[in-house]
Each structure stands twice: as C-alpha cells, then as structure tokens.
C-alpha positions as CSV (number, residue, x, y, z in Angstrom):
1,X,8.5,-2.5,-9.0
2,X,5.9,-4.4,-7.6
3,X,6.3,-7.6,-9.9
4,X,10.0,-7.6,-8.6
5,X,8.5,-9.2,-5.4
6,X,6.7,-11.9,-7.9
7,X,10.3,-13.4,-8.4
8,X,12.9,-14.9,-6.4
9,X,15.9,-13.9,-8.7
10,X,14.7,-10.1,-8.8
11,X,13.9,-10.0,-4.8
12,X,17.2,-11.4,-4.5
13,X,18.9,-8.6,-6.9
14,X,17.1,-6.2,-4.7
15,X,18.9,-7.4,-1.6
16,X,21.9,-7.5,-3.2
17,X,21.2,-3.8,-4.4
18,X,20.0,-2.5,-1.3
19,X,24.0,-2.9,-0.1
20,X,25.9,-2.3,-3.1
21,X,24.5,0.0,-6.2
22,X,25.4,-0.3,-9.0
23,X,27.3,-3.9,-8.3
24,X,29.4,-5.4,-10.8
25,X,27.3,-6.8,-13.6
26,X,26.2,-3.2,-13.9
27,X,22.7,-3.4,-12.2
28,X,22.0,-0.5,-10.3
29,X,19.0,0.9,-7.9
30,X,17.9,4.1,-8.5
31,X,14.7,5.0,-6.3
32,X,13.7,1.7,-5.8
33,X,13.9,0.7,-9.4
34,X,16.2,-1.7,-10.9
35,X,17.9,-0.8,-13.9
36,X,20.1,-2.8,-16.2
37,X,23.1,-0.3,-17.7
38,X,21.0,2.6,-17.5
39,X,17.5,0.9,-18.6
40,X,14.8,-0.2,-16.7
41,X,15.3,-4.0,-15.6
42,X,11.6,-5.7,-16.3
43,X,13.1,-9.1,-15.4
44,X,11.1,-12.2,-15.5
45,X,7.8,-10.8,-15.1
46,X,5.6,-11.9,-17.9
47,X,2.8,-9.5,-17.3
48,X,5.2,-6.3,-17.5
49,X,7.1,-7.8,-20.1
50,X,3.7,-8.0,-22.2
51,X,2.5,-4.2,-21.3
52,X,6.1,-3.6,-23.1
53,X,5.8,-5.1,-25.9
54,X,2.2,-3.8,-26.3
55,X,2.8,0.0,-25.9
56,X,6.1,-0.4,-27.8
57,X,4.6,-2.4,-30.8
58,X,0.7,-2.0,-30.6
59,X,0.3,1.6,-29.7
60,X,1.0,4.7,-32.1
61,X,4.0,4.7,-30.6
62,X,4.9,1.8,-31.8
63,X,2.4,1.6,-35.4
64,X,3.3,-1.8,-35.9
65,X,6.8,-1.7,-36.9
66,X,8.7,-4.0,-37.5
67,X,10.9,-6.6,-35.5
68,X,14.2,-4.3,-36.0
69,X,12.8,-1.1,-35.2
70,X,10.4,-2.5,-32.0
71,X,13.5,-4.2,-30.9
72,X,15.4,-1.4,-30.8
73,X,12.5,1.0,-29.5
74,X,12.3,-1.3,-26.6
75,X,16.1,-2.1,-26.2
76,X,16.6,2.0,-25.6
77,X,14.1,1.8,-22.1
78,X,14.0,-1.6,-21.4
79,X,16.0,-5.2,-20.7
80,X,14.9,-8.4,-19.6
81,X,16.6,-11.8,-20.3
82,X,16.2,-12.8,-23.7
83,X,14.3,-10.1,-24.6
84,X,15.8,-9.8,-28.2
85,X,14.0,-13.3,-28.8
86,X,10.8,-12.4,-26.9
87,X,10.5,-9.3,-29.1
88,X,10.6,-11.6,-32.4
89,X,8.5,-13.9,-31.7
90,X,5.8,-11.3,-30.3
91,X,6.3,-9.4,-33.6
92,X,5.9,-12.7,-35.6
93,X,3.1,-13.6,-33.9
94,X,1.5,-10.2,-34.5
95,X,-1.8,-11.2,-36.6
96,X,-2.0,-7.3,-37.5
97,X,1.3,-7.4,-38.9
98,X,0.9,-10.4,-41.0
C-alpha cells in the first residue's frame, strides 16, 4: 500500500477509488488496497513486484517451478502491467533454474 504513493498513476487510481469502487475497468478498493478483478494490484512498483516474484518462485512455495506454473501461481494473487512478461524473463534469468 505504501509503494502506491511511489507512483503517480497508482496515487491517481487511488483518488479515483476513493469516489467510485470498483470503477469501470474493474479496479476496486477494498480496505485501502487496490485490487485488480479480485487480485491484489502491485502496479508499477519494482521493489514489490520483486518480493513477488521471489516468494512466488524462490521460496518453497514456489521450488523453482517453472515459467507456466509461477505464472499462474502469481496470476491467482497478483497483477501488474505486463506481468506475464516480467514473470518470464525473471524465470529465465533464474541462474538456479538453469
């Protein structure tokens, strides 16, 4: 919640929230936290987007799996823009992995 106020576009979602929840490209604001059809809107935030990927993948959670299943681990929680990319290339670049 707190790297929302890192970036214009999200502080700006969160004004628009703040009046109408969910609005129409179904972004809604449960408690304070912006979620994206249901899942929890990360947004541009590179730092968060990382702790994602690293308890999704990285963790036993997460065992190193592949691009498919991580993807779709993450995808079930989770959205930020072009995450499905983000996800593959982390994956890709996972030296453990390779």
């Amino acid at each position: 919640m707190q790297g929302y106020q890192d970036d214009e576009l999200d502080k700006q979602l969160l004004t628009e929230l703040s009046v109408q929840s969910p609005n129409a490209k179904e972004f809604s604001l449960p408690d304070g936290l912006i979620r994206f059809k249901g899942r929890v809107w990360v947004g541009y935030n590179k730092l968060a987007q990382q702790h994602v990927l690293q308890a999704m993948h990285n963790s036993g959670v997460g065992g190193h799996s592949g691009f498919h299943a991580t993807y779709h681990r993450i995808k079930a929680l989770f959205a930020w823009p072009n995450m499905k990319d983000t996800v593959k290339m982390y994956v890709q670049e996972c030296t453990v992995c390779q």
